[in-house]
C-alpha positions in Angstrom: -46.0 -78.7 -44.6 -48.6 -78.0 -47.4 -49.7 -74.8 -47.8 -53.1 -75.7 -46.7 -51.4 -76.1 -43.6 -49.6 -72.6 -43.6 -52.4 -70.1 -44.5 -54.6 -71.7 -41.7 -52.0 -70.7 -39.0 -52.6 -67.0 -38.1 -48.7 -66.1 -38.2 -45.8 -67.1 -36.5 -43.2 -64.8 -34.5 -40.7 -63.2 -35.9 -37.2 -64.5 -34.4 -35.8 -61.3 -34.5 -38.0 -59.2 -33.0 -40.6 -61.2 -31.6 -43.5 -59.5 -33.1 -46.2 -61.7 -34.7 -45.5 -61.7 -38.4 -48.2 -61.4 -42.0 -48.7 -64.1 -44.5 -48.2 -62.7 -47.6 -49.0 -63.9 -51.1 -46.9 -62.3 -54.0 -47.0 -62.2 -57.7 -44.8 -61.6 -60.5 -45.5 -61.6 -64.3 -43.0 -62.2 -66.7 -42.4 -64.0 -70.6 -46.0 -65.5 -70.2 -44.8 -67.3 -66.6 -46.5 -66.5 -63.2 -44.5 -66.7 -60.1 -46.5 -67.0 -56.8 -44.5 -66.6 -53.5 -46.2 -67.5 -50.2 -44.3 -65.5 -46.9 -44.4 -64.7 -44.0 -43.2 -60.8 -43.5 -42.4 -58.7 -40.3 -42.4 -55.3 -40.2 -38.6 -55.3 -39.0 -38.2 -56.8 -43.0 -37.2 -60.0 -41.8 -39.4 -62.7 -43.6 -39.1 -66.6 -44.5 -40.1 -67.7 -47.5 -42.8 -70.9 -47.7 -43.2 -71.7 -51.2 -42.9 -70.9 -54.8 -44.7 -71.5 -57.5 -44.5 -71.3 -61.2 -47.6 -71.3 -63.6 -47.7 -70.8 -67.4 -50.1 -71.8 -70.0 -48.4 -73.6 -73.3 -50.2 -75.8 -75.8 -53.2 -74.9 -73.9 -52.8 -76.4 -70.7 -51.8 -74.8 -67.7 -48.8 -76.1 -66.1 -47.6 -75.7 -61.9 -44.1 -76.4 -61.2 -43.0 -76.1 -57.2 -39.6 -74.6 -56.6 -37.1 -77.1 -55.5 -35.6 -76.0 -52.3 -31.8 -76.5 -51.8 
């Protein structure tokens, strides 16, 4: 699913607790690189990443490379 795709949906339910879970975006800064998490949280601190992001500037241009999931 694209991420389009994920921020329109207004949470899903947390399988642990079965509340309604947040979508979070977080941001980290570090040697120039930007790394941009989209999650969904729950307040029982389960939470399931989406997608990560990297984005730094060299030479530049600004360049996005997607996390590989494994």
């Amino acid at each position: 699913m694209s991420i389009q795709t994920q921020i329109g949906r207004e949470g899903i339910v947390c399988p642990r607790c079965g509340r309604k879970t947040e979508l979070l975006i977080e941001t980290y800064t570090t040697d120039g690189m930007r790394k941009v998490t989209y999650l969904y949280r729950c307040v029982c601190k389960w939470k399931k990443e989406i997608e990560t992001l990297y984005i730094s500037k060299r030479d530049g241009k600004i360049y996005i490379q997607k996390e590989k999931k494994t």
